[in-house]
C-alpha positions in Angstrom: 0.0 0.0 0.0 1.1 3.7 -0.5 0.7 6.3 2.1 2.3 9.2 0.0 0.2 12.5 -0.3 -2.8 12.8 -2.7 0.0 15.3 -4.5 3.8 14.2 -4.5 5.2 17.1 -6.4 3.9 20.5 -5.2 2.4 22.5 -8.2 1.6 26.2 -7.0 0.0 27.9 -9.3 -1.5 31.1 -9.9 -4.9 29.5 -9.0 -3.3 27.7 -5.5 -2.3 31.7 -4.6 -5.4 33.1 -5.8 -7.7 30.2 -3.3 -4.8 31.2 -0.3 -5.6 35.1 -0.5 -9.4 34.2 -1.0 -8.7 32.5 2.5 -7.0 35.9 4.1 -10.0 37.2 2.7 -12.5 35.3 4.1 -10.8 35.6 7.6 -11.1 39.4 7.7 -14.6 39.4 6.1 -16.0 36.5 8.8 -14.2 38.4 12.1 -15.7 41.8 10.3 -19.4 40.2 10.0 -19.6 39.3 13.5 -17.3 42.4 14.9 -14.9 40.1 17.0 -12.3 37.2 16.6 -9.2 36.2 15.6 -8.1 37.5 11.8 -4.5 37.8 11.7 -2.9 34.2 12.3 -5.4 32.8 10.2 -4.1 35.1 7.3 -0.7 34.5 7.9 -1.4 30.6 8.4 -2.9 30.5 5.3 -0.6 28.5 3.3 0.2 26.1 5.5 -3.5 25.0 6.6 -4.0 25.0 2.4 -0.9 23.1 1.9 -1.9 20.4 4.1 -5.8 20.3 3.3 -5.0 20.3 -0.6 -1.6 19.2 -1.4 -0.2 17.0 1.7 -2.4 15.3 3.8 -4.4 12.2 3.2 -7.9 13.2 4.0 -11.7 12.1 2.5 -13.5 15.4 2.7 -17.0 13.0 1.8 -15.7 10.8 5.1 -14.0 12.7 8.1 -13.9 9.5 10.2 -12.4 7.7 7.5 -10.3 5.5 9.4 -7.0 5.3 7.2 -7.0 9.4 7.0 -4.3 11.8 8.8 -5.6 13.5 11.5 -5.3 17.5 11.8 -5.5 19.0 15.2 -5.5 22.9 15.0 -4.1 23.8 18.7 -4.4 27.3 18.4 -8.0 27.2 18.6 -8.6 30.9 18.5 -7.6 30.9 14.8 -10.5 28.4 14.4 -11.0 30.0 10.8 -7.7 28.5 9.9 -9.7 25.1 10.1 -13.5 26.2 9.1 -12.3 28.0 5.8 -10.1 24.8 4.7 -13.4 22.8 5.5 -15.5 24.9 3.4 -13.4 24.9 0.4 -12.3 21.3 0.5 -15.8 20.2 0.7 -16.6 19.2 4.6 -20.0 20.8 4.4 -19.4 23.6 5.1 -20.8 27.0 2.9 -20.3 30.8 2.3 -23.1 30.9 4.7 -21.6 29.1 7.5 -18.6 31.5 7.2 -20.5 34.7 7.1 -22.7 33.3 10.4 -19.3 32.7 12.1 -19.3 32.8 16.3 -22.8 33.3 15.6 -25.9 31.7 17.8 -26.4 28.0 16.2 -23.8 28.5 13.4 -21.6 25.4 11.9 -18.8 28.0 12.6 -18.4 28.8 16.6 -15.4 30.6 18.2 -13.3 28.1 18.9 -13.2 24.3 16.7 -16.0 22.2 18.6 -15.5 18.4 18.0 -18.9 16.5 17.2 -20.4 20.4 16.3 -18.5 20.5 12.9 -17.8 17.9 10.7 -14.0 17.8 10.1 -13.0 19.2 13.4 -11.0 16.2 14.7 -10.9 17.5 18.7 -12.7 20.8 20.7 -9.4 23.3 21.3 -9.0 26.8 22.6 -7.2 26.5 26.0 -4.0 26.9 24.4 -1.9 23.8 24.4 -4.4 20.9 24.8 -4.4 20.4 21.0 -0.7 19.3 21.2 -1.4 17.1 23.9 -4.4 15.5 22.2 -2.2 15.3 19.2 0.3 13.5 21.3 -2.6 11.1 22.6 -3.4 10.3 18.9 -0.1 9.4 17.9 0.5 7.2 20.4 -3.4 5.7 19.9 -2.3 5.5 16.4 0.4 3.2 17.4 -0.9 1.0 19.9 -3.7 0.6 17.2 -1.3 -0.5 14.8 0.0 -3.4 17.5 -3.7 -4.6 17.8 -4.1 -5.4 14.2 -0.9 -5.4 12.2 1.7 -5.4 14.1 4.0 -7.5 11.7 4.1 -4.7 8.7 6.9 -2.4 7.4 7.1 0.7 8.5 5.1 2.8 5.8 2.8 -0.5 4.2 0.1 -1.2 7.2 -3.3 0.6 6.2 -3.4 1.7 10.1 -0.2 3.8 8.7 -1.1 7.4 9.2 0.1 10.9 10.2 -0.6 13.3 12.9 -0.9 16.9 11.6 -0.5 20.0 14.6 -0.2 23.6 14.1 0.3 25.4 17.5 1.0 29.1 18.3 3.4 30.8 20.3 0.9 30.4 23.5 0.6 27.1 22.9 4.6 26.5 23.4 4.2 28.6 26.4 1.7 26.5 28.3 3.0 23.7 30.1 1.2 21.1 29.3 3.0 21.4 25.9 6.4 20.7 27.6 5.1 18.2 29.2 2.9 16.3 26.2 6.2 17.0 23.9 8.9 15.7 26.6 6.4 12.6 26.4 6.3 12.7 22.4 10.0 12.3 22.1 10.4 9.9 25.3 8.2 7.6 22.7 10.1 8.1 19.4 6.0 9.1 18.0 7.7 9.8 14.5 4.2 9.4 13.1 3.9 13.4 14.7 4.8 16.5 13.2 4.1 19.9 14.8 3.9 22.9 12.9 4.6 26.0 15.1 3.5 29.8 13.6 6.2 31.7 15.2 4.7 34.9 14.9 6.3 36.9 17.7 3.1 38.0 18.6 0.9 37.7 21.7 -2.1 39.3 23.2 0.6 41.6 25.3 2.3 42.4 22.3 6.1 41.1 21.1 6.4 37.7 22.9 9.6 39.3 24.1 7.7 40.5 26.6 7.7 37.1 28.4 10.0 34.4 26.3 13.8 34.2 25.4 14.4 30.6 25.6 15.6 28.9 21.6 12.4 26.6 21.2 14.3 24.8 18.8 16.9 23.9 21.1 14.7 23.1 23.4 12.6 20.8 20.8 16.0 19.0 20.3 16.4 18.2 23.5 13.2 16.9 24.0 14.1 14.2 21.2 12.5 15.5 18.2 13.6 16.2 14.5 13.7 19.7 14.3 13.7 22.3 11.1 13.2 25.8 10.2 11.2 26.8 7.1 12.1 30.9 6.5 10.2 33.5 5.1 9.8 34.7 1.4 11.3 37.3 0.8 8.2 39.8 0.8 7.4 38.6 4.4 4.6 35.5 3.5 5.4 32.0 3.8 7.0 29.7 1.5 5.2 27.0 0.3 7.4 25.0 -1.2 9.7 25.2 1.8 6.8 24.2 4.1 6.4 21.4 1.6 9.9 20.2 1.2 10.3 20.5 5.3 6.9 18.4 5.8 8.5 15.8 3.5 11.7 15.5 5.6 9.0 15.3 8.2 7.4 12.3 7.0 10.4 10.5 6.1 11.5 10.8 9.6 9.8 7.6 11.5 12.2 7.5 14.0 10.8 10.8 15.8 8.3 13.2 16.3 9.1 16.2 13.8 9.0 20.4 14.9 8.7 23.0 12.4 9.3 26.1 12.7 7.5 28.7 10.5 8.3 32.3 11.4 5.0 34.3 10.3 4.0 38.0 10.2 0.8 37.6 11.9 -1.9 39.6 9.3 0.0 39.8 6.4 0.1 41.4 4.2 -2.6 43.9 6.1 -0.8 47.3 5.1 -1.0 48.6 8.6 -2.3 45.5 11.4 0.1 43.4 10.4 2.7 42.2 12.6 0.7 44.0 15.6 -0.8 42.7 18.7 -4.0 44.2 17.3 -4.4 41.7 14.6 -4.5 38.7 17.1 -7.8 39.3 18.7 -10.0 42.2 17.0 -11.7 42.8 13.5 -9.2 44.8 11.6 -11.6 47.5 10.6 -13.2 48.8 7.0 -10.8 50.9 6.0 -7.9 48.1 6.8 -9.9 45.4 5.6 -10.6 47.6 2.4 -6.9 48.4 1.9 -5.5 44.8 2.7 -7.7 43.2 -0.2 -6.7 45.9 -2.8 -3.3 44.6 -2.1 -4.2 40.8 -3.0 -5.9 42.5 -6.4 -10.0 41.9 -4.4 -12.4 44.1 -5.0 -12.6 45.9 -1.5 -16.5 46.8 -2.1 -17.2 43.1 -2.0 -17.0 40.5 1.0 -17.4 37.0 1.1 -15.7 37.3 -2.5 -15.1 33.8 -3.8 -14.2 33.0 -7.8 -15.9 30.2 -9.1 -12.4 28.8 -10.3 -10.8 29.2 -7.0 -14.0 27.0 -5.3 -13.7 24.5 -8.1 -9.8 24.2 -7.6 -10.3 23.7 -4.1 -13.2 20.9 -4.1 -10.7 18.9 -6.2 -10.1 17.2 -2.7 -13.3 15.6 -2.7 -11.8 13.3 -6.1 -8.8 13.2 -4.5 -9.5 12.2 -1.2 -12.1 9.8 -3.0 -8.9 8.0 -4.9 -6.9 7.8 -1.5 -9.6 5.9 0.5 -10.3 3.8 -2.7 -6.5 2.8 -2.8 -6.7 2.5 0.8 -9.6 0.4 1.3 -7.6 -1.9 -1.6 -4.6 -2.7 0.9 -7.8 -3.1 3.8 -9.4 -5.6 1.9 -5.9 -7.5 1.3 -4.7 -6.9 5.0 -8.7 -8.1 5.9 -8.1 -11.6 3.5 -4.6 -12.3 5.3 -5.5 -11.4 8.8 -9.8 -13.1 9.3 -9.1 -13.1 13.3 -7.9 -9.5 13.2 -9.9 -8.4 11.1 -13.1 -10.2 13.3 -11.6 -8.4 16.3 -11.5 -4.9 14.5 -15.0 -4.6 13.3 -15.9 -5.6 17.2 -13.9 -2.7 18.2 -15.1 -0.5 15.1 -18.7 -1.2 16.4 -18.2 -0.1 19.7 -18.8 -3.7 20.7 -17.3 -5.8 23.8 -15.9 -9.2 23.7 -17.9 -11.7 24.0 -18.2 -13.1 27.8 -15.9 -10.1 28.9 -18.2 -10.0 32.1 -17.4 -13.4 33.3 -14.1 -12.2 33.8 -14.9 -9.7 36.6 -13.7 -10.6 40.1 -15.8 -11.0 43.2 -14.9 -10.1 46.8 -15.7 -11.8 50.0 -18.3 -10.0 51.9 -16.7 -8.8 55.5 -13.1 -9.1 54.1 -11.5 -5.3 54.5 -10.3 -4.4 50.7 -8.7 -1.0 49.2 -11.0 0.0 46.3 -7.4 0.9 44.6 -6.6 -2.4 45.1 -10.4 -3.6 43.6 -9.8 -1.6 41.0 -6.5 -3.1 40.0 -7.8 -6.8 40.2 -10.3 -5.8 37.6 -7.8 -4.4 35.5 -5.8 -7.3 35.6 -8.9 -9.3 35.2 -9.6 -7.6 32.0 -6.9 -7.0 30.5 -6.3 -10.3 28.7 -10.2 -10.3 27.6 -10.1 -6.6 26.3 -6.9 -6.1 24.6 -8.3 -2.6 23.3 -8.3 -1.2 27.1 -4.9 0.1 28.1 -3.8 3.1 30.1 -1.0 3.5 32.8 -1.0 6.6 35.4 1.5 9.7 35.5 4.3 7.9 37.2 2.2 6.4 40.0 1.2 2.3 39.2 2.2 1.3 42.2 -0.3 3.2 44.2 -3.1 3.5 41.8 -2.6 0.2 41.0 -3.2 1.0 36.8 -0.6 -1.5 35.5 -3.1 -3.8 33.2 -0.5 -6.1 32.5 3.3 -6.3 33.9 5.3 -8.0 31.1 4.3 -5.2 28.7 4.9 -1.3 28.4 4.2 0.8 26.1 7.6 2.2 24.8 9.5 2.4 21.8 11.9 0.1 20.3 15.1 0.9 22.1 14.0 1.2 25.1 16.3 -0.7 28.0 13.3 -1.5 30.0 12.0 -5.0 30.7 8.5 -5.5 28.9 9.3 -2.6 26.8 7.4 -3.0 23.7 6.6 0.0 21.1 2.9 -1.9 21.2 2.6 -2.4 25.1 -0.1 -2.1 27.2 0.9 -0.5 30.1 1.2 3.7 29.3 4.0 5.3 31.7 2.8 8.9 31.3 5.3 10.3 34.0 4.8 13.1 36.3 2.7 15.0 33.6 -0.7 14.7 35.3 -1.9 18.0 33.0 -1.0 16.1 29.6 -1.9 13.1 30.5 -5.1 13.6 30.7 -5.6 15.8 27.4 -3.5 12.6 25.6 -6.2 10.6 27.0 -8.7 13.0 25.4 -6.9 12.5 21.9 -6.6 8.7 22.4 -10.0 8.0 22.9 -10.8 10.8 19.7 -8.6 9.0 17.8 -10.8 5.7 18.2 -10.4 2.1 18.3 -9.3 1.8 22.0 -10.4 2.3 25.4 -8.1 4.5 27.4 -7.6 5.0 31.5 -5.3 7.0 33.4 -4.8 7.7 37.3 -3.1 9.7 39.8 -4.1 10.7 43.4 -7.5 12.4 43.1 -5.6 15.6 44.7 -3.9 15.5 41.5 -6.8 15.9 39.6 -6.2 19.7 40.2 -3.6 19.4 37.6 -5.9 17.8 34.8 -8.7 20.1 35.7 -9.0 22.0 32.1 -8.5 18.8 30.0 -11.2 16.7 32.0 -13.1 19.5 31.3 -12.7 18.8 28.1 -13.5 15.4 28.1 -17.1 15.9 29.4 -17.7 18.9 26.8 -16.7 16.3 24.3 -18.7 13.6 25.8 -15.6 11.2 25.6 -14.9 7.9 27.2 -11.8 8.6 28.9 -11.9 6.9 32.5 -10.0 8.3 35.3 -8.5 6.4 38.0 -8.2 8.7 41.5 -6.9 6.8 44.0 -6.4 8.4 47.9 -9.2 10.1 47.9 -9.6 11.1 51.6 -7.7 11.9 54.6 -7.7 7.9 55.1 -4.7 8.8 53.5 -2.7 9.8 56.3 0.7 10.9 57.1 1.4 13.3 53.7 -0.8 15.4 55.1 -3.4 18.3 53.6 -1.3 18.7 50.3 -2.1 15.2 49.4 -5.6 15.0 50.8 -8.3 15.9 48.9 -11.3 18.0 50.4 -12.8 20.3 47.6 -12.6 17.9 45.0 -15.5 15.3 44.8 -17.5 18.5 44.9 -15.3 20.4 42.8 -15.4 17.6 40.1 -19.0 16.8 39.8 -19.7 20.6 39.1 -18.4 19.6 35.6 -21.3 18.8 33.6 -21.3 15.4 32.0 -18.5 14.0 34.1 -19.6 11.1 35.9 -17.5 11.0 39.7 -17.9 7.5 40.8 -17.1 6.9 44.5 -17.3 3.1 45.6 -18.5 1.8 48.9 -16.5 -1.2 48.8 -14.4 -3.9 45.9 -17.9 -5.0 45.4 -18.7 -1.7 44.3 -16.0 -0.9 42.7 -16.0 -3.9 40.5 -20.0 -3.0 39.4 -18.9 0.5 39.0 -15.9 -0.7 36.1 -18.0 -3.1 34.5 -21.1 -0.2 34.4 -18.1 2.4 32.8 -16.9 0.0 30.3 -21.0 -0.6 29.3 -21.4 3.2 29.4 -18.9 3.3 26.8 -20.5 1.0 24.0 -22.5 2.6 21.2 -25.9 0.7 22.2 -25.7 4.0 25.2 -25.9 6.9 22.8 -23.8 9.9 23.9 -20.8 9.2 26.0 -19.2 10.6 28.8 -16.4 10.5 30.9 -16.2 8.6 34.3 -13.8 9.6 37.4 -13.6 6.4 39.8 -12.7 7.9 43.3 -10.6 5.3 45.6 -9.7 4.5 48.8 -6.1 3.9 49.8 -7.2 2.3 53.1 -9.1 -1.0 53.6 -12.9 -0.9 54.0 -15.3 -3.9 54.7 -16.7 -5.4 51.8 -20.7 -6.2 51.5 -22.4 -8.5 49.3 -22.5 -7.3 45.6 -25.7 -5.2 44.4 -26.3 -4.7 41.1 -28.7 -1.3 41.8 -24.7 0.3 42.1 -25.3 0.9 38.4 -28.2 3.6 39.5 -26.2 5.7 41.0 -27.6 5.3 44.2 -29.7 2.1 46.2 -30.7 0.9 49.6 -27.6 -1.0 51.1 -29.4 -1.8 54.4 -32.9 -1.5 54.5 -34.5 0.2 58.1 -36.3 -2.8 60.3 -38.6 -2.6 63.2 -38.7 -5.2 66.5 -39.5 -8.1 64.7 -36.3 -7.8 62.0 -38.7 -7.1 59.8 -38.1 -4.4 57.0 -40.4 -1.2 57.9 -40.8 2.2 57.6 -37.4 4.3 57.8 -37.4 7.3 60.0 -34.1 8.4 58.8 -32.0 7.8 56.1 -28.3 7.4 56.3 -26.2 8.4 52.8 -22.6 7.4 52.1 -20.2 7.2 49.7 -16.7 5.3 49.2 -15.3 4.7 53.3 -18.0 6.3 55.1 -20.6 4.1 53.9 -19.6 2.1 56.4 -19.9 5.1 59.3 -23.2 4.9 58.0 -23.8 1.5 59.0 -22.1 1.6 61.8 -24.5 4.8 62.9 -27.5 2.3 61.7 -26.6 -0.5 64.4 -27.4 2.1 66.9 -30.1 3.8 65.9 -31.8 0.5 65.0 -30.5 -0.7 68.7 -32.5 2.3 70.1 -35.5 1.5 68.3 -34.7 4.1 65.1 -35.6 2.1 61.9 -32.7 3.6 59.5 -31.8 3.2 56.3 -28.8 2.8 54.4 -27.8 4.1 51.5 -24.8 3.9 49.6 -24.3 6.4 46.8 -21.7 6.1 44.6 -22.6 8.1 42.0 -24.9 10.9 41.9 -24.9 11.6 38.6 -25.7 8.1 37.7 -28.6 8.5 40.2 -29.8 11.6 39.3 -30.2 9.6 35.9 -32.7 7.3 37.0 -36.4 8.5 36.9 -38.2 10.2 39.8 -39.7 7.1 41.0 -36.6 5.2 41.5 -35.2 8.2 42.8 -38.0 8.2 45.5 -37.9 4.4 46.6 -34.1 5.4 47.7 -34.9 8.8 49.3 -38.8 8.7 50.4 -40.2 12.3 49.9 -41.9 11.3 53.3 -38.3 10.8 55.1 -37.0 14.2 55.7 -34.5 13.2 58.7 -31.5 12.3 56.3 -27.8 12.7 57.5 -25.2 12.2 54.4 -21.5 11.7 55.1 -18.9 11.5 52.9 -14.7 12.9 53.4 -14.6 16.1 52.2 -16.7 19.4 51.7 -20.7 19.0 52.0 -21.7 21.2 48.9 -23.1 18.2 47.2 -25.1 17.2 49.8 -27.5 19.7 50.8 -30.4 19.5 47.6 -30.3 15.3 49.3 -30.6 16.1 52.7 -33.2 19.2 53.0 -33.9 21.5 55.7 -34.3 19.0 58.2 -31.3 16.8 57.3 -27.6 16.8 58.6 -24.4 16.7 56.8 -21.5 15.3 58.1 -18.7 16.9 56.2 -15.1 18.1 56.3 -15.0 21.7 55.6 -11.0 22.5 56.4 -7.8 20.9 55.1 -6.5 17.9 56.2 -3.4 17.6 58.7 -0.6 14.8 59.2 -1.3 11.8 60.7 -2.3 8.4 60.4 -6.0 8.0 58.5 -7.9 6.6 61.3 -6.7 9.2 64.1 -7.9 12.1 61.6 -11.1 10.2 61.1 -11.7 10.4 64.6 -10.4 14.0 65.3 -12.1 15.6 63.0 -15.8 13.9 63.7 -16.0 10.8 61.1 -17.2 8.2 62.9 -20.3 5.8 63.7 -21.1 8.3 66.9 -20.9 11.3 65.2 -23.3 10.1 62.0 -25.6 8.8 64.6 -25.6 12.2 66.7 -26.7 13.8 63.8 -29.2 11.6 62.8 -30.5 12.5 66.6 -31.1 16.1 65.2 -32.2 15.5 61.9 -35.0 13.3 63.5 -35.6 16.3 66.1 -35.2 18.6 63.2 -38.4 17.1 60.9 -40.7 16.3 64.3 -40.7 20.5 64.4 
C-alpha cells in the first residue's frame, strides 16, 4: 500500500495563490461580519493549513472519520477560521453561509473548533496547548492501534499507517502542558507526529519578548525530536514550497516526532495590522480590511468574494481524497483476507462492541473481608486485560499506588528502550509526572478511536488535569480516570495530598460522571457499568472519574442497583427484624458508607428504623427516573444525614432543611488516616448524633 500524499510534487499555481488570499479574505470578512475574533494568524497561516488540506495530507473530505485518514489538530484554537475555511473549500459541508454566520448563535462555525459540532473538526481546542497534547494522545493511539491489528508490517505498508498533523502558536509552546505532552512525544520516538509551530512573535501583550527568550528549537532538540526551520519569502509571506519540502523530511523521519518552525507575520500582508498585537484578537476595521484586499488584487467593495475557479480548484479534494480511500480500502481488503481473526476483532472494536463473555471475567470479593478499592480496582484491570486487549492506560508515574498496570510484562515504549517488557505496542502507558498532559493525551486517544483509554493519579492530583477533563465531558468522551487516595484515610502526607474540595469540585463539571465506591464490590460494578457506558448501544458518551480508597474498608455482598447511582444497602427494620418504615435515612459514599452502617446498628438498637444508603454516584442516580429516585430517598423521610470525606456542597439538595451533613469543611493535617477520622468527627457516633437532630429537626 502507498501512504504518499494525494499530491507528490507540489504545483503552485497562480490559481493555488489566488484560493490562499481568497482565505485571508474570508478571515477578515468573517471576524468583520460578526465584529470580533481572531483574523490575523489565520491570514498568515494560510498557506500552511492550504498546503496540508489540498496538497499534503491524506484526507476524504466526503468521510471525516475515514479510518486510514491523517488526523489535523488545529491547537491554536482561537484561529478556528484556519480550520473552518479549509473545511469549506475542501468540501466538509461547510458554505459561504456558514462562514459569514461565524461565532454566531447556532452557526456550523463557533469561536473556537468544537468536535462532534462540525464535521472535520478532529478535537474541541481553545485553551492553548491541549491540541498538542491531544495530538500526542493520537499518535500514540495510532500506534498502539497498529500493535492490535498489524503489528507484523513495514514501517510505511500497514493501512493503520497514518500521520498526525498540529499547528500550534506561540501560546501554545508557552503553556506547560505542551512541555510536558512534547517531553512525552519524544520519550516515545511518535515519529508518526509533526508539529507545525507559527512563530509569529506576537501575543495578546504584544512582542512575545515580553515574556520568552528561551531557543524553542533547542529546546525541541532536547526533547528528542527532528527539528527544522522553514524561513520566510522574501516579501514577508510564507513559502510554500519550503513548508512542503520541510513536511517531507517530516514524513520520512519515522524515528521521531518532527518540529517546524515557520516564522510568520501575523496579518500579512494587512498594510497597517500586520505584525501587531492588534491583529490577534480584533476585527481589523473597514478601511484596513478595504486596503489589505486591494493589495491581493479583491475588490474591497465586495466581501465573502469567492471565484468560481478558486472554489472548483479547491473541491478537487473531494476526487482526491475519494482516490486515496479507494486505494486504501484496496490494501484493507488485502490486510482483511490475510489477517480473518484481526480483522473479526477490528469490526468488534469498530462497532463499539465488547468481547464476548468479557463480564465473566470480573472478580468477586468476600463480603466482611477489609479491601482497598485501589486495590479492587486493579484486580479488575488485571482481570480484564487479557479479555479486552483494546483497554490500556497507565497513570503519571504512580502504578504502584493507583494500582493502573493492566499487565506487567508489557509497556508501552518504543523500540530501544532498556526496560523490561518494553514494547513500542505495550499495554501498560508510563505517562510520567505529567498529570496535566496526560489527561488531554487521553482525550486524543479515545478521539482518535479504536481503544479504550484509563489513566490515574491521586485524586488531589486531579487539580492538575482540571481543564482537559473539562474537556472530556464537553466532548462527551470515554476517557476513565482512575483517583486513587481520595480522603484523609490517606494519612501521614498530610493536607497537600488530601483531597477536600474535590469530589465536589469535580462533579460541578457537567457530563462528568464522579464514581465513588463503597466497597471492591462496588468498585467492580462501577468498572464493569463504565466500560457498558462506553459501547454505542448507550448513545452519547461521557467521561467517568472512579474515586478510591487507599485504606481498607469492609466489603458487603455485591448489588447490582450500584449501576443507579444510588440504592438501599441496608434496609430500616422494626422489633421483629422485619423491613419497615425508615425514619431516617443514612447516605454514604466510598469509606463512610460504612460510618453509615455503623450509625444504623445504633439507631436500629435504640428503636430508630434507618436506612442505608450507599451512593456512589450521583450523577448516575440523578439519571434514574423520579420514582426510583423516591424508593431510595422517600419524599416522606426528611430526617436524612449524608456523610462522605470532604466538603458537603453536594449534599444539601439530598438532605433538605431537616437533614444533617456530616462533612469536612478545612484541610486535612498529618497523621495516620484513622486518628484524623476520629479527630475531626467521622465516625459511627458522630453520624448517629446527627441523625438525633435531623429526627428532632423534621418532628418540628
Amino acid at each position: 500500500m502507498s501512504t504518499k500524499p494525494t499530491t507528490t510534487d507540489l504545483e503552485w499555481t497562480e490559481l493555488d495563490q489566488r484560493a490562499v488570499d481568497t482565505v485571508r479574505v474570508l478571515a477578515m470578512d468573517s471576524v468583520q461580519k460578526v465584529g470580533n475574533g481572531h483574523p490575523g494568524t489565520a491570514m498568515s497561516l494560510a498557506p500552511a493549513a492550504y498546503l496540508l488540506f489540498q496538497k499534503l495530507m491524506r484526507h476524504d473530505p466526503a468521510d471525516a472519520n475515514w479510518t486510514g485518514r491523517d488526523r489535523f489538530v488545529l491547537s491554536a484554537g482561537h484561529s478556528s477560521l484556519t480550520l473552518y475555511i479549509q473545511l469549506y473549500l475542501a468540501g466538509y459541508g461547510l458554505e459561504l453561509a456558514d462562514l459569514e454566520a461565524f461565532r454566531t448563535w447556532g452557526s456550523k462555525t463557533p469561536g473556537h473548533p468544537e468536535y462532534g459540532h462540525t464535521t472535520g473538526v478532529e478535537t474541541t481546542t481553545g485553551p492553548l496547548g491541549q491540541g498538542v497534547a491531544n495530538a500526542v494522545g493520537m499518535a500514540m493511539a495510532s500506534r498502539y492501534e497498529r500493535g492490535l491489528f498489524d503489528p507484523d508490517a513495514a514501517q510505511g505498508t500497514s493501512p493503520f499507517d497514518h500521520t498526525i498533523y498540529c499547528i500550534a502558536g506561540d501560546g501554545c509552546l508557552q503553556e506547560g502542558i505542551s512541555a510536558e505532552a512534547s517531553s512525552l512525544a519524544g520519550h516515545q520516538k511518535l515519529g508518526n507526529l509533526i508539529l507545525l509551530w507559527d512563530d509569529n512573535h506576537i501575543s495578546i501583550e504584544g512582542d512575545t519578548e515580553t515574556a520568552v527568550s528561551e531557543d524553542t528549537l533547542k529546546r525541541y532538540e532536547a526533547y528528542g525530536w527532528h527539528v527544522q526551520r522553514v524561513a520566510q519569502l522574501p516579501n514577508g509571506d510564507l513559502d510554500p514550497a519550503g513548508l512542503a519540502k520541510a513536511l517531507e523530511a517530516a514524513k520520512a523521519e519515522t524515528g521521531r516526532p518532527s518540529f517546524i518552525a515557520m516564522r510568520s507575520i501575523i496579518a500579512w500582508p494587512a498594510p497597517n495590522a500586520q505584525n501587531t498585537e492588534a491583529a490577534h484578537g480584533s476585527a481589523l476595521g473597514d478601511e484596513e480590511v478595504a486596503a489589505t484586499k486591494r493589495v491581493l488584487g479583491f475588490d474591497p467593495e465586495k466581501s465573502f468574494d469567492v471565484a468560481d475557479a478558486v472554489l472548483a480548484h479547491t473541491r478537487a479534494a473531494l476526487d482526491r481524497g475519494r482516490d486515496a480511500k479507494k486505494e486504501w480500502e484496496k490494501s484493507f481488503a488485502d490486510w482483511r483476507a490475510a489477517n480473518p481473526q484481526r480483522a473479526a476483532e477490528f469490526d468488534r472494536i469498530a462497532a463499539g462492541e465488547l468481547p464476548e463473555g468479557w463480564e465473566d471475567h470480573l472478580p468477586a470479593f468476600e463480603t466482611g473481608k477489609a479491601v482497598a478499592t485501589r486495590a479492587a480496582s486493579g484486580k479488575v484491570l488485571q482481570a480484564l486485560g487479557g479479555v479486552i486487549p483494546e483497554l490500556w492506560g497507565g497513570s503519571a508515574d504512580l502504578a504502584g499506588s493507583n494500582n493502573t498496570t493492566i499487565d506487567k510484562t508489557s509497556s508501552f515504549l518504543p523500540e530501544g528502550n532498556p526496560l523490561p517488557g518494553a514494547n513500542p505496542y505495550g499495554r501498560t502507558i508510563h505517562f510520567g509526572i505529567r498529570e496535566h498532559s496526560m489527561a488531554a493525551e487521553m482525550n486524543g486517544i479515545a478521539l482518535h478511536g479504536n481503544t479504550r483509554i484509563y489513566g490515574g493519579t491521586f485524586l488531589v492530583f486531579s487539580d492538575y488535569m482540571r481543564n482537559a477533563v473539562r474537556l472530556s465531558a464537553l466532548m462527551h468522551l470515554p476517557v476513565t480516570y482512575v483517583w486513587t487516595h481520595d480522603s484523609i484515610g490517606l494519612g501521614e502526607d498530610g493536607p497537600t495530598h488530601q483531597p477536600i474540595e474535590h469530589l465536589a469540585s469535580l462533579r460541578a463539571i457537567p457530563g462528568l460522571n464522579v464514581v465513588r465506591p463503597a466497597d471492591a464490590n462496588e468498585t467492580a460494578i462501577a468498572w464493569r457499568e463504565i466500560l457498558r457506558r462506553y459501547t454505542k448501544e448507550y448513545g452519547v458518551g461521557a467521561p467517568h472519574g472512579l474515586a478510591l480508597t487507599r485504606q481498607g474498608v469492609p466489603t458487603y455482598p455485591a448489588n447490582e442497583d450500584t449501576v443507579k447511582g444510588g440504592y438501599v444497602l441496608f434496609e430500616a427494620t422494626g422489633p421483629d427484624g422485619q423491613a419497615a418504615e425508615p425514619q431516617v435515612v443514612l447516605i454514604g459514599t466510598g469509606s463512610e458508607v460504612q460510618l453509615a452502617v455503623g450509625a444504623r446498628e445504633q439507631l436500629q438498637a435504640e428503636g430508630v428504623p434507618t436506612r442505608v444508603v450507599s451512593m456512589p454516584c450521583v450523577e448516575w442516580f440523578d439519571q434514574q427516573d423520579a420514582a426510583y429516585r423516591d424508593s431510595v430517598l422517600p419524599p416522606s423521610v426528611r430526617a436524612r444525614v449524608s456523610v462522605e470525606a470532604g466538603i458537603g456542597l453536594t449534599w444539601h439538595r439530598f438532605v433538605g432543611d431537616a437533614g444533617r451533613i456530616v462533612s469536612l469543611e478545612h484541610f486535612g493535617a498529618s497523621a495516620d488516616g484513622k486518628v484524623l477520622f476520629r479527630e475531626f468527627g467521622f465516625t459511627a457516633d458522630a453520624v448517629a448524633a446527627a441523625a438525633r437532630e435531623s429526627l428532632e429537626a423534621a418532628a418540628r
